[in-house]
PLY file of the C-alpha trace (Angstrom):
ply
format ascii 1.0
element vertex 326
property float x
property float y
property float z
element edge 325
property int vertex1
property int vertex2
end_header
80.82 6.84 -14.40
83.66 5.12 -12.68
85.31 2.93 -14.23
88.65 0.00 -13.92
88.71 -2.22 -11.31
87.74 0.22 -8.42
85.43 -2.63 -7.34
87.99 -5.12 -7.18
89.01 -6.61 -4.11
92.47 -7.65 -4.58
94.31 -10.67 -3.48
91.97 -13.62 -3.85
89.60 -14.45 -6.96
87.13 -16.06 -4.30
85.39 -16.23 -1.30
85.66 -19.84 -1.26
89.65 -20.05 -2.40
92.45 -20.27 0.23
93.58 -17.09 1.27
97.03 -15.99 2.56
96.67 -17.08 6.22
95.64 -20.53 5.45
98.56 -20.93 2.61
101.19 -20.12 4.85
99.82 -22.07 7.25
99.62 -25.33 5.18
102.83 -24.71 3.26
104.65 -24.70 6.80
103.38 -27.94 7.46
103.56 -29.71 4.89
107.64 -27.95 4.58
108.32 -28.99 8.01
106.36 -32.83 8.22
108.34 -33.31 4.76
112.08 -31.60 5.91
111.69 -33.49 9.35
111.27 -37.08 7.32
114.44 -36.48 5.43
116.10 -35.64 9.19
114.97 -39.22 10.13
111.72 -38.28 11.96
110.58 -41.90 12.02
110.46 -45.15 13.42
110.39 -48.40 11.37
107.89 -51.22 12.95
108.73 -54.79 11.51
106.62 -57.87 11.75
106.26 -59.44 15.86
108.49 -56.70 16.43
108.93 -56.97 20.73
109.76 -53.80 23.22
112.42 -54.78 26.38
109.10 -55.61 28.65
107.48 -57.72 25.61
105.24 -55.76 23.79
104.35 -56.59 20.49
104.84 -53.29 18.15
103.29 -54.82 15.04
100.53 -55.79 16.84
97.20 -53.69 16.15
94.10 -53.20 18.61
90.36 -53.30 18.48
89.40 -49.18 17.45
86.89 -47.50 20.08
85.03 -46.07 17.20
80.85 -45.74 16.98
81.49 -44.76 13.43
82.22 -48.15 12.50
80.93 -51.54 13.35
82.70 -53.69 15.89
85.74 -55.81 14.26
85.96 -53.02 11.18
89.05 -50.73 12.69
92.40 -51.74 13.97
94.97 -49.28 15.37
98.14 -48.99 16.24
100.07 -47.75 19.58
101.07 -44.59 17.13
99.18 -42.54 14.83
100.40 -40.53 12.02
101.78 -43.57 9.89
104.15 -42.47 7.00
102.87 -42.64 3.36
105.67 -40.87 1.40
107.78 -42.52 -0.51
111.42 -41.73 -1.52
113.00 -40.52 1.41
116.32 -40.37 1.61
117.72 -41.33 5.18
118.69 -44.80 5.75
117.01 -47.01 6.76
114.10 -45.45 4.60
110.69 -45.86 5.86
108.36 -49.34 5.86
106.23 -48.20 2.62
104.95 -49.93 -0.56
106.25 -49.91 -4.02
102.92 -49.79 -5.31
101.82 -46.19 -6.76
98.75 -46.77 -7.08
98.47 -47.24 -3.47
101.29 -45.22 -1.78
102.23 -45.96 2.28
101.32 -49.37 4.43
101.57 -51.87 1.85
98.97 -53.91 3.70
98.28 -55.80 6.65
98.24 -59.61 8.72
95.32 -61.11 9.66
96.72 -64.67 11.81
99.89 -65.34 9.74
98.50 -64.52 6.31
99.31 -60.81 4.72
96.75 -59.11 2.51
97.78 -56.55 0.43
95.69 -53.45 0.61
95.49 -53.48 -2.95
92.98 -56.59 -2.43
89.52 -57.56 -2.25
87.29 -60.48 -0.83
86.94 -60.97 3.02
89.95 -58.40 4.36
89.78 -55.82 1.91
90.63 -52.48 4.05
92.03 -48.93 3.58
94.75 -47.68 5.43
94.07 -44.77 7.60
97.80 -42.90 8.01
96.91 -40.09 9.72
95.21 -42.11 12.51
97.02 -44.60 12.35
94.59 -47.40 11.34
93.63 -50.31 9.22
89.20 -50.03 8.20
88.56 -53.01 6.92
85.84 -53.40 4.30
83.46 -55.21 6.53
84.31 -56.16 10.18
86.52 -59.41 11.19
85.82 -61.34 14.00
87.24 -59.33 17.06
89.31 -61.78 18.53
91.54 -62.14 15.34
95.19 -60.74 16.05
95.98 -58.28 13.49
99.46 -57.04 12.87
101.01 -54.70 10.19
104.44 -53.41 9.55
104.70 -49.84 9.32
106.72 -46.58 10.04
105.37 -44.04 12.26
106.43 -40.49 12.59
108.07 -39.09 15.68
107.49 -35.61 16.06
103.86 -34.99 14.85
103.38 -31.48 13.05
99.58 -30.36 13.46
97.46 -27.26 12.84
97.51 -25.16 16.41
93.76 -24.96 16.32
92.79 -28.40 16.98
95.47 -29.40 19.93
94.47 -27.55 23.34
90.59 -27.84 23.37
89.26 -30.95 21.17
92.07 -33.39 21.79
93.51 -35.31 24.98
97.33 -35.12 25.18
98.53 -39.23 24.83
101.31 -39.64 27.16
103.40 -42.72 26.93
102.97 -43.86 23.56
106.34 -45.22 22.25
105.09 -48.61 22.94
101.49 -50.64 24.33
101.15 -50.97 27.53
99.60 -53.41 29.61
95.79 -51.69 28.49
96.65 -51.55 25.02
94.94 -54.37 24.03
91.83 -54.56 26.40
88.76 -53.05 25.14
87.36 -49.84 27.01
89.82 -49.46 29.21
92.48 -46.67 29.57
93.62 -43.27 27.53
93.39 -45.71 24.48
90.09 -46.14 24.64
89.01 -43.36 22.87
89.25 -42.58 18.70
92.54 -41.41 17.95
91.08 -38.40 16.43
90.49 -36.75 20.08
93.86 -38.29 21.12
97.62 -36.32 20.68
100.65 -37.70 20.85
103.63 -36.05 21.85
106.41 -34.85 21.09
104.75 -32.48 18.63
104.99 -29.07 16.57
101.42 -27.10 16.39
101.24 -24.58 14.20
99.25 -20.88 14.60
99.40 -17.66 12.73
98.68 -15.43 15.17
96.89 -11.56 14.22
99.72 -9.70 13.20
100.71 -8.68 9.67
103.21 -5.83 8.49
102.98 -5.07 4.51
105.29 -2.68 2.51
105.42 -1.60 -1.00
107.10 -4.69 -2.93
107.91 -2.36 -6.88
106.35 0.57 -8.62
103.53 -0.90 -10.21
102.07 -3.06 -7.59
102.84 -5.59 -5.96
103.47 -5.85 -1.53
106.27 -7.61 1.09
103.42 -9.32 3.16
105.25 -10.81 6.60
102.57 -12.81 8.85
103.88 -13.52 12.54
103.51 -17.51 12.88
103.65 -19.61 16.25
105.52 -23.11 16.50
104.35 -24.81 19.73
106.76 -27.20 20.55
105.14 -29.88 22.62
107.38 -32.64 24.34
107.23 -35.25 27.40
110.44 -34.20 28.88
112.62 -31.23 28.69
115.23 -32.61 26.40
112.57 -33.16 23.36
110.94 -29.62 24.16
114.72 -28.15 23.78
115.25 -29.66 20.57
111.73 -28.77 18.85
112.47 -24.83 19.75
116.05 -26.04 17.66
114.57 -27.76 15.01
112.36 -24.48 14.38
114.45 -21.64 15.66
117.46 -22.50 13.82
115.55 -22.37 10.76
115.84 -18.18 10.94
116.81 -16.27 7.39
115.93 -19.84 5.65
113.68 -19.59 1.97
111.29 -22.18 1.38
108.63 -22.51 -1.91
105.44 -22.65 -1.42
102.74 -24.79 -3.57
99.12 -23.10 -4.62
96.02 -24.38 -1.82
93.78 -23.16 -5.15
95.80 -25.14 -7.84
95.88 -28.42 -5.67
92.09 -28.07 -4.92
91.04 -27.48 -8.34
93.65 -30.03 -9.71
92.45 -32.94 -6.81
96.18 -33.43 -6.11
95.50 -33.74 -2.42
97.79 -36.09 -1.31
95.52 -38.22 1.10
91.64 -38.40 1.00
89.68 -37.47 3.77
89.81 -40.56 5.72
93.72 -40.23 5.76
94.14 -42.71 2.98
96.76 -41.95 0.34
95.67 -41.10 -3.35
96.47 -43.02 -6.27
100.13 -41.12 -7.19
100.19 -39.18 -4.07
101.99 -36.02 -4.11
104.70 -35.31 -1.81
105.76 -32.03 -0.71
108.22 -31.88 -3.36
105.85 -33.03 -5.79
103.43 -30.14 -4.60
105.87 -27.94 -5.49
107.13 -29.09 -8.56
103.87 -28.64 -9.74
102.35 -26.27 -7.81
104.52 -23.78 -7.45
103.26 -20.15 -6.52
106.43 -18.09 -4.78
109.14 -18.36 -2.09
108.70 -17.60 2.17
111.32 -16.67 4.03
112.07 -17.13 7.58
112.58 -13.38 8.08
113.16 -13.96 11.88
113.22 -16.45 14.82
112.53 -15.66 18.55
112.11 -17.89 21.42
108.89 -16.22 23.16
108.78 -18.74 26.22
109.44 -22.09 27.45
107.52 -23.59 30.73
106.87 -26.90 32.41
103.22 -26.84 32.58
103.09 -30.72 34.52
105.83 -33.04 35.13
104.64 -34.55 32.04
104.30 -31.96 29.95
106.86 -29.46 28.53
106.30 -26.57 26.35
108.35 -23.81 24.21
107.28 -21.15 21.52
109.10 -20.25 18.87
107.59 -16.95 16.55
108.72 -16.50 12.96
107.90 -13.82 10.46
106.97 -15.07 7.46
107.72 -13.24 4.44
106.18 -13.56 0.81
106.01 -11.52 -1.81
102.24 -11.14 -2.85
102.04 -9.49 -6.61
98.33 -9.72 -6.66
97.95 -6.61 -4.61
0 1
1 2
2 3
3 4
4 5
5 6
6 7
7 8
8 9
9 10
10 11
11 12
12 13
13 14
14 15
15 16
16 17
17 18
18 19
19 20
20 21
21 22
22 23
23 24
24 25
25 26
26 27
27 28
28 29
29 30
30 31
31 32
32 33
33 34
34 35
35 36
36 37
37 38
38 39
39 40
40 41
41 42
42 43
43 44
44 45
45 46
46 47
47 48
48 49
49 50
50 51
51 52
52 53
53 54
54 55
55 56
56 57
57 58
58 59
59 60
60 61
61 62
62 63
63 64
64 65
65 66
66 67
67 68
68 69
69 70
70 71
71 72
72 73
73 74
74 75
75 76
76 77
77 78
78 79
79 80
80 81
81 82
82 83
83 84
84 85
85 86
86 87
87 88
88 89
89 90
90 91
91 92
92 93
93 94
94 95
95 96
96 97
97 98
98 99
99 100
100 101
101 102
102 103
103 104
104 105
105 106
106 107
107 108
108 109
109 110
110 111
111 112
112 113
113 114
114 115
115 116
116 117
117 118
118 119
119 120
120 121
121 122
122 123
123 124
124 125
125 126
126 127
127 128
128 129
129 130
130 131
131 132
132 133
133 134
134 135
135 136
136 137
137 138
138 139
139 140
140 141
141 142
142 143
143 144
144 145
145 146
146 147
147 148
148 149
149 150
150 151
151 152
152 153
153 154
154 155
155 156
156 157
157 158
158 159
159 160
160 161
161 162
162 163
163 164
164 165
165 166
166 167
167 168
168 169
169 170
170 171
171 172
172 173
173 174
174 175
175 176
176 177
177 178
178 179
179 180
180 181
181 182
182 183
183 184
184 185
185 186
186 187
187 188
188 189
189 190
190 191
191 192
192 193
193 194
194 195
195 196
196 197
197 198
198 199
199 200
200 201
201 202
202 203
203 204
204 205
205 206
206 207
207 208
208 209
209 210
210 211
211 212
212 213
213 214
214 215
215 216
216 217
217 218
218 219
219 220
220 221
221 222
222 223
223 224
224 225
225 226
226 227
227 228
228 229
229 230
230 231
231 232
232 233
233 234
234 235
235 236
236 237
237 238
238 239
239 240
240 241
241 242
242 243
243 244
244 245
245 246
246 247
247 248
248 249
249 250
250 251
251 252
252 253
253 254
254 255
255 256
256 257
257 258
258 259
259 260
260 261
261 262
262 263
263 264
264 265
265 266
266 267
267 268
268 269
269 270
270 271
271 272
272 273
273 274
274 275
275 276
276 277
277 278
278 279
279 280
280 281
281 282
282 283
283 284
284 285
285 286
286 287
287 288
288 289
289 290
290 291
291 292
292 293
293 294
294 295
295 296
296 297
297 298
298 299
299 300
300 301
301 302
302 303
303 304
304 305
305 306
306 307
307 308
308 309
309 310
310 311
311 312
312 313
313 314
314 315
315 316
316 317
317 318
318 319
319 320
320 321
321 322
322 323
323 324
324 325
């Protein structure tokens, strides 16, 4: 009778645990929305905060959202709010000192601030990733509602979500003269079908090349990876297909999907609100650490004005890892 571990499928322990493609995949991003933070990849919005033609930055608008009751979600002109901590370009970003309750530190409601930390009549959560205050129970909808906060420039975002369940946001670096009237214009629709440019999508893409790593086991895996670089203008485009290109030959760590999952060291909750001790990506690592990726190469596979508006460029990378498990 046979026996070992002929049966054995090797590289996983799971059907349900994150495989290769999805590790690489989230270890880019996360590498690249961390990297890009320490590069300055943000913009710091302070209190009544004014654009040249008088817009008010700080100021937050009434949230097109069914999911929520009318008065319960206020947004900002941009999404994707930063929630790490520690960074180390000057001036660092607008974020609490508060641990417990890492990013926006809370928000203004008239002239008073309530800390998100609180409770009674504007309790809320603060929704970074869309950009968003949810407030425990709705607030009367003419109230003007204003928080400080950073937002990031250059949004990095899984590949599969951009072209076909999400509206490309043009003009977004400050409101406009529709920001603040209800159903009306491209902001009147949840910021979960909305992107906002410039941006970085990320796809791995069907092609893998493996090669015997030692005697004994063990396999170079390289997985061929996509960066769409997304801009408004030609200038931004050209420097995404940098940012990424240049990157060629560079070795990164990478954290465990399985270790975070089973440890509940996600770093933000499902609606985008920070854990209690967030990890960042350095953090992940630290204490998730499974191997090293290297950039093993960097080609420019195209770059094309698809409207006036609207400038694209892909850059391809082979990802190498080491993979011991099989």
């Amino acid at each position: 009778m046979p026996t070992g571990d002929i049966y054995n499928l090797k590289g996983f322990d799971s059907v349900f645990s994150s495989t290769l493609n999805n590790e690489v995949q989230d270890n880019l991003l996360e590498f690249f929305d961390w990297s890009l933070l320490e590069k300055g990849n943000y913009f710091n919005v302070t209190l009544s905060e004014t654009s040249p033609r008088g817009n008010d930055y700080s100021r937050l608008r009434l949230s097109s959202n069914d999911q929520y009751a009318e008065g319960q979600v206020w947004e900002g002109h941009r999404s994707n709010w930063v929630w790490q901590s520690g960074v180390s370009y000057s001036p660092a970003p607008l974020v609490g000192t508060n641990n417990s309750k890492p990013g926006v530190s809370g928000v203004y409601v008239g002239s008073d601030f309530h800390a998100t930390s609180g409770v009674g009549e504007y309790s809320h959560k603060i929704d970074h990733f869309n950009g968003r205050i949810i407030f425990d129970s709705a607030i009367p909808t003419g109230s003007v509602v204003q928080a400080e906060f950073s937002y990031k420039w250059i949004n990095v975002v899984y590949a599969n979500s951009v072209p076909w369940l999400r509206e490309v946001q043009y003009r977004t670096y400050e409101p406009n003269s529709e920001f603040l009237t209800p159903s009306k214009g491209s902001w009147d629709k949840p910021p979960e079908s909305r992107l906002q440019l410039p941006a970085i999508a990320i796809e791995i893409v069907p092609k893998r090349e493996m090669r015997g790593y030692q005697l004994g086991g063990g396999q170079w895996v390289t997985t061929d990876v996509l960066f769409h670089c997304i801009a408004e203008d030609d200038i931004t485009r050209n420097r995404l297909v940098d940012i990424v290109s240049l990157q060629s030959e560079k070795t990164i760590y990478m954290f465990d999907s399985n270790s975070v999952s089973s440890s509940g060291d996600f770093p933000l909750d499902y609606l985008g609100v920070a854990n209690s001790g967030a990890m960042r990506y350095p953090d992940l690592i630290q204490n998730h650490f499974i191997r090293r990726l290297r950039f093993k190469s960097t080609s420019i596979q195209g770059m094309d004005m698809i409207n006036s508006n609207l400038y694209g460029g892909i850059v391809k990378v082979a990802a190498e890892i080491i993979d011991t498990t099989i």
